[in-house]
N, C-alpha and C positions, 0 to 999 in steps of 0.2 A: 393067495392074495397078499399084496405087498401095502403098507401103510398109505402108500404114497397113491392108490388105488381108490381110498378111500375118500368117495366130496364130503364138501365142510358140510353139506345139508342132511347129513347121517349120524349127526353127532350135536349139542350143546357146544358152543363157542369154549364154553369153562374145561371141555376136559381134551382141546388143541393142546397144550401146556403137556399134559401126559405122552397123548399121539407122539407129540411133534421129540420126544423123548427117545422112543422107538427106533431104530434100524431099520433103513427101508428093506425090509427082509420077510419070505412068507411070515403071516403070521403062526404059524405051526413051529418054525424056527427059533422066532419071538417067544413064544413060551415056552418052550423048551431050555432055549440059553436062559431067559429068565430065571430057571427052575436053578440051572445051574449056579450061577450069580450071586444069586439072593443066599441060596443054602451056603453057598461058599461064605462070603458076606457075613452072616451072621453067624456060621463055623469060625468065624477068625475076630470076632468079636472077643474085650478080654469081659471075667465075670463080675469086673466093679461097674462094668458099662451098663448092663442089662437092669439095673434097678434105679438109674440115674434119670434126674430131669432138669435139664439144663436152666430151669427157671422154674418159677410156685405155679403150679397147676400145669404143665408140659407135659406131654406123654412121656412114659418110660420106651427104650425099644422093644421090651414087652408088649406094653401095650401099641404100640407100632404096627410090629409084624401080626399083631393081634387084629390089628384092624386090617392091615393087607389082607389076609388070611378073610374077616369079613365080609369085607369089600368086594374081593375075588370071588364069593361063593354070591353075592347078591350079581354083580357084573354077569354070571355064568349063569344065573337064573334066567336074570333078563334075556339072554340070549338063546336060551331055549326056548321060554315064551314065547319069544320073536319068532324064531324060527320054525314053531309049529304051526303059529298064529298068527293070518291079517287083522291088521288095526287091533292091534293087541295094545293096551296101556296100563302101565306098574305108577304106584308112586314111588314116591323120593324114598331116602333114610337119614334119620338123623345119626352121623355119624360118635357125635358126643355122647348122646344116649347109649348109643352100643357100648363105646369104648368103656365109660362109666359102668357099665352091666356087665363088661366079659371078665372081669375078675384075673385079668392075665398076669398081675404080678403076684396072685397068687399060684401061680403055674409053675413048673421045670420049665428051662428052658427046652431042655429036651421032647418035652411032650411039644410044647410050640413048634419046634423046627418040624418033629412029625406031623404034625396036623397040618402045617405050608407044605410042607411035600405032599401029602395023602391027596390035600384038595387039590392042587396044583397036577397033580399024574390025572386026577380026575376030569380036571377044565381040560386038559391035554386031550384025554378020550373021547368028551364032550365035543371039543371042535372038532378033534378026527374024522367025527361022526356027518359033519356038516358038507352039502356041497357047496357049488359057485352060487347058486339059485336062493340057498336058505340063509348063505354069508350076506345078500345083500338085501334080505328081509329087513325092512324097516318098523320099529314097534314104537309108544310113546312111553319114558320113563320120566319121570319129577314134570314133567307140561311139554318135556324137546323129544324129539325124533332123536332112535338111538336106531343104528344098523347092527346086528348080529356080531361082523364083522368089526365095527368100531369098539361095542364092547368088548372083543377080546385084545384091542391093541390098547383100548383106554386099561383093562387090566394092566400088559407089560407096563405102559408106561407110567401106572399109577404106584408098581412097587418101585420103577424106579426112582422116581422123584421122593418119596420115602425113604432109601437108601441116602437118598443123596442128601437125606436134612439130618438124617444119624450122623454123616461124615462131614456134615458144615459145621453142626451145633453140638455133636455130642464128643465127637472125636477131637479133641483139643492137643 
């Protein structure tokens, strides 16, 4: 199933912006380049970047790929909920509280980039796992209808737009 598969009524208008990010390409394809991308991505990052915040209170790309890395594993939830369960509904997350809690720039980078892999091969096995039938399981997260499938392209396209604010804002 390609992005472009997916109706606007399977998703929250706010995370279009991600989607429309995406390649119109399976999304099996989509995460997997993703995987690539990103670990490249931040493999080529230099080491004064990873503790920097381009204004007072900004995430670091620590705490960044920290939150991708969260984000990915809550997205991957909801889509298994989804996908076991009719009229399944999760709430929201505050993503500022997490960020604030995961203590990422106390971390190696190194451990970081393994934990975006580990979970990432993970979401990868997890869709593997899914048919055409459970991709277009619709569940409710934060009050919107989220589809299985939207979940995993709102993933890709939510690291991407992440990358894309390290190389507007931080890469100078």
């Amino acid at each position: 199933m390609a992005s472009s598969e997916i109706q606007t009524t399977e998703y929250n208008h706010f995370y279009k912006r991600y989607i429309d990010l995406v390649e119109d390409i399976p999304l099996l394809d989509a995460l997997e380049n993703g995987l690539r991308t990103t670990q490249s991505f931040y493999d080529n990052l230099q080491n004064e970047i990873w503790d920097y915040r381009y204004a007072e209170g900004k995430w670091t790309p620590k705490d960044i790929l920290q939150h991708i890395i969260d984000t990915e594993r809550i997205f991957a939830y909801r889509a298994l909920y989804f996908s076991r369960s009719l009229k399944a509904e999760l709430k929201g997350f505050d993503e500022n509280v997490f960020a604030a809690n995961s203590l990422a720039n106390n971390r190696a980078v190194d451990e970081l980039l393994k934990e975006h892999l580990a979970v990432r091969n993970s979401t990868i096995c997890l869709f593997k796992s899914f048919n055409t039938i459970q991709l277009k399981q619709i569940g409710m997260a934060s009050g919107s209808n989220m589809s299985v499938a939207a979940a995993g392209f709102i993933i890709c396209g939510h690291e991407i737009h992440h990358c894309n604010i390290i190389n507007e804002r931080y890469l100078l």
